[in-house]
C-alpha positions in Angstrom: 3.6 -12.0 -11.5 4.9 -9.5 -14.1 5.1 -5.6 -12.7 3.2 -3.9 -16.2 5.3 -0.7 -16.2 3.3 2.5 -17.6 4.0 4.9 -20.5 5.1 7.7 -18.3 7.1 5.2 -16.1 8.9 3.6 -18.8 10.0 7.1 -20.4 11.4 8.3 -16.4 13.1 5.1 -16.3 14.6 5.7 -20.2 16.8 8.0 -19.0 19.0 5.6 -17.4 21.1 3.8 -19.9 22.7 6.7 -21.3 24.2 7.7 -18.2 26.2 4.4 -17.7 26.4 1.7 -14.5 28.0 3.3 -12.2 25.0 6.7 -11.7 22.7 4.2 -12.2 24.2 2.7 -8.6 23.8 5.8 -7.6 20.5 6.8 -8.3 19.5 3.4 -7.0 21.2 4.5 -4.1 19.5 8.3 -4.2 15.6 6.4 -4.5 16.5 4.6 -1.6 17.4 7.1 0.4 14.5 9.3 -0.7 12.1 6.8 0.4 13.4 6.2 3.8 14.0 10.4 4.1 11.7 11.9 2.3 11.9 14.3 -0.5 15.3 16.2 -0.6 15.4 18.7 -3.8 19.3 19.2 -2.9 20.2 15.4 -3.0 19.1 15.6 -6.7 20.7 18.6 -7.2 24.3 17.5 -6.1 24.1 14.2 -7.8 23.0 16.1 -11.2 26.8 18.0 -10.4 27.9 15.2 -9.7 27.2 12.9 -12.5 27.2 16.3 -14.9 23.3 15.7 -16.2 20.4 17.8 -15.6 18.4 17.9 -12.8 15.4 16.9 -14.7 16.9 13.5 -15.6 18.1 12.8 -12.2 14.8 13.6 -11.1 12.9 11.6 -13.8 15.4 8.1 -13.1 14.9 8.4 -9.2 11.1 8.6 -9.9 11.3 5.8 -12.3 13.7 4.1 -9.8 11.6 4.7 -7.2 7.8 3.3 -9.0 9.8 0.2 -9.8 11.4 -0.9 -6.4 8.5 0.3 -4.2 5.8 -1.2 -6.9 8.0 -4.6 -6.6 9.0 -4.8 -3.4 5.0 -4.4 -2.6 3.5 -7.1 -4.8 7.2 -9.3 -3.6 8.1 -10.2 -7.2 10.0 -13.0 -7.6 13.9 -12.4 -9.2 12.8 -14.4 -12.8 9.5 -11.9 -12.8 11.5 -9.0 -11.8 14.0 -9.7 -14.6 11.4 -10.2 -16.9 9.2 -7.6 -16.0 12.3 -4.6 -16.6 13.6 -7.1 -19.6 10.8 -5.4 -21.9 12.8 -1.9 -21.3 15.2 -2.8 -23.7 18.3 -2.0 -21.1 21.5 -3.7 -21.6 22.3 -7.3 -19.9 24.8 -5.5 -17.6 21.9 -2.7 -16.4 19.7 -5.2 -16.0 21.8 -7.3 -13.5 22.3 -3.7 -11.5 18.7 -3.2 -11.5 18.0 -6.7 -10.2 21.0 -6.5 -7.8 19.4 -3.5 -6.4 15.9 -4.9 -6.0 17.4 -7.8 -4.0 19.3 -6.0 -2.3 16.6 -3.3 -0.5 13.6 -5.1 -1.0 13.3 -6.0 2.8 14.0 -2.4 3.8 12.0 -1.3 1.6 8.8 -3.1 2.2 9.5 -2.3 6.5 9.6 1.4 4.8 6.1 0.7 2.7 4.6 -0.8 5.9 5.7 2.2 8.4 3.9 4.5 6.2 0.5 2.3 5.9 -2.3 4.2 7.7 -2.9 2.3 11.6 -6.5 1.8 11.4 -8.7 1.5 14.9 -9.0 -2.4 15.7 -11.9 -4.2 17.4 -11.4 -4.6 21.2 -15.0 -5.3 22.7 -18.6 -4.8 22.1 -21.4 -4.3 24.6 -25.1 -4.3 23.3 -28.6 -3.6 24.8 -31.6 -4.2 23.2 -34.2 -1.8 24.1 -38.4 -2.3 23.2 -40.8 0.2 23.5 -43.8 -1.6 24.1 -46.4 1.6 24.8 -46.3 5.4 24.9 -49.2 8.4 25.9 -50.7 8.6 22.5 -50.2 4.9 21.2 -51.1 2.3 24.2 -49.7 -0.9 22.0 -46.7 -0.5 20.5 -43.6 -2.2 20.1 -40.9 -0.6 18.7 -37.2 -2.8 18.9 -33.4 -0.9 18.7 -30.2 -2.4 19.3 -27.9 0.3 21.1 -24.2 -1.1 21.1 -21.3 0.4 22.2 -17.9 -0.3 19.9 -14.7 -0.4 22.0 -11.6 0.5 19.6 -8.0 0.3 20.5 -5.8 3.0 17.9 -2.7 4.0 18.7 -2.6 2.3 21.9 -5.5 4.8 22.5 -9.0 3.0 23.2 -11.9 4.5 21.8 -16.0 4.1 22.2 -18.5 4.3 19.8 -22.4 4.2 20.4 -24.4 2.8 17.3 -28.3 2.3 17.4 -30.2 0.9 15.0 -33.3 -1.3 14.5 -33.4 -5.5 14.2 -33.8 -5.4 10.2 -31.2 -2.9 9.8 -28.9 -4.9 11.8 -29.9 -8.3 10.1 -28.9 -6.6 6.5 -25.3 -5.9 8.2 -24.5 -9.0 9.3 -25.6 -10.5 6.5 -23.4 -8.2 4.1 -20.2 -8.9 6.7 -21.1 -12.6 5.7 -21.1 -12.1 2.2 -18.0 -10.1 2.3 -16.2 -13.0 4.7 -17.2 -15.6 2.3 -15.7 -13.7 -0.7 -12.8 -13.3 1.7 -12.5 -17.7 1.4 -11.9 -17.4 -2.7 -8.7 -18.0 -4.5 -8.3 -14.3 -5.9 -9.6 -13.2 -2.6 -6.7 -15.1 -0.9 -4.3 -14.7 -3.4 -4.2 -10.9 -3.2 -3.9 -11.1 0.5 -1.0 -13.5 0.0 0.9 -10.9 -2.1 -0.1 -7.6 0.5 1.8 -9.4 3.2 
């Protein structure tokens, strides 16, 4: 799987070539460090001074730096489709290896980073259901009028939760019939090999 770069991405990461191997090391080393810290306006700042460039492009090759590892790293792109996919930049042979190098070398740090920083979403601990019939009330002596009352135990955050849904037989037919459907779709190959590449 090729990584299509953007317009925008491919002009941030432009600025690289002309400052030579060595800041590109650097910068590889700044983006890493960025996205295990966080922004830091001063770390771009003293490696500008350092390297004698402006801000601007330090900022723009860390941000292109950055979109490519993280954007790799997160779809796990092989070393021949990583090679190929920044081959279209036009870099030099030697920048190329560098930028590989890099890439193999944090990808595993940098997907444990990727998955820290995914949202924890609530999962399913238990359900408990009731289902409740009306059968007459003072103004209508025959009657019968179904609902489902469940109540939804969640665990987030080591936290558990409860959540008390009610809603009527059809209603409740139509979801699990949709939760089917989405399950099923779940079982086909594009399905499964997007899952494959999220892991």
């Amino acid at each position: 799987m090729l990584l299509v770069l953007s317009e925008e991405q491919r002009g941030h990461l432009g600025c690289l070539p002309p400052l030579g191997a060595a800041a590109v090391g650097e910068l590889g080393r700044l983006a890493v460090e960025l996205l295990r810290r966080g922004a830091a306006p001063r770390a771009c700042e003293t490696a500008a001074r350092k390297l004698n460039t402006g801000v601007d492009t330090i900022q723009h090759g860390v941000e292109g730096l950055m979109y490519l590892l993280t954007e790799s790293s997160k779809l796990m792109i092989s070393e021949r489709d990583f090679q190929d996919s920044i081959r279209v930049l036009g870099f030099s042979e030697e920048l190329n290896k560098l930028l590989l190098q890099l890439y193999l070398d944090n990808r595993k740090e940098i997907r444990s980073i990727l998955s820290e920083l995914a949202p924890k979403l609530p999962s399913y601990h238990s359900l408990e259901w009731r289902l409740d019939v009306q059968l007459a009330s003072r103004s209508l002596r025959q009657q019968i009028k179904p609902a489902v009352t469940m109540k939804l135990h969640l665990n987030q955050n080591e936290d558990q939760t409860a959540q008390v849904l009610q809603t009527d037989p059809s209603t409740l037919v139509h979801l699990i019939q949709q939760l089917e459907q989405a399950l099923g779709e779940m079982k086909t190959n594009h399905c499964r090999r997007i899952a494959r590449n999220m892991k």
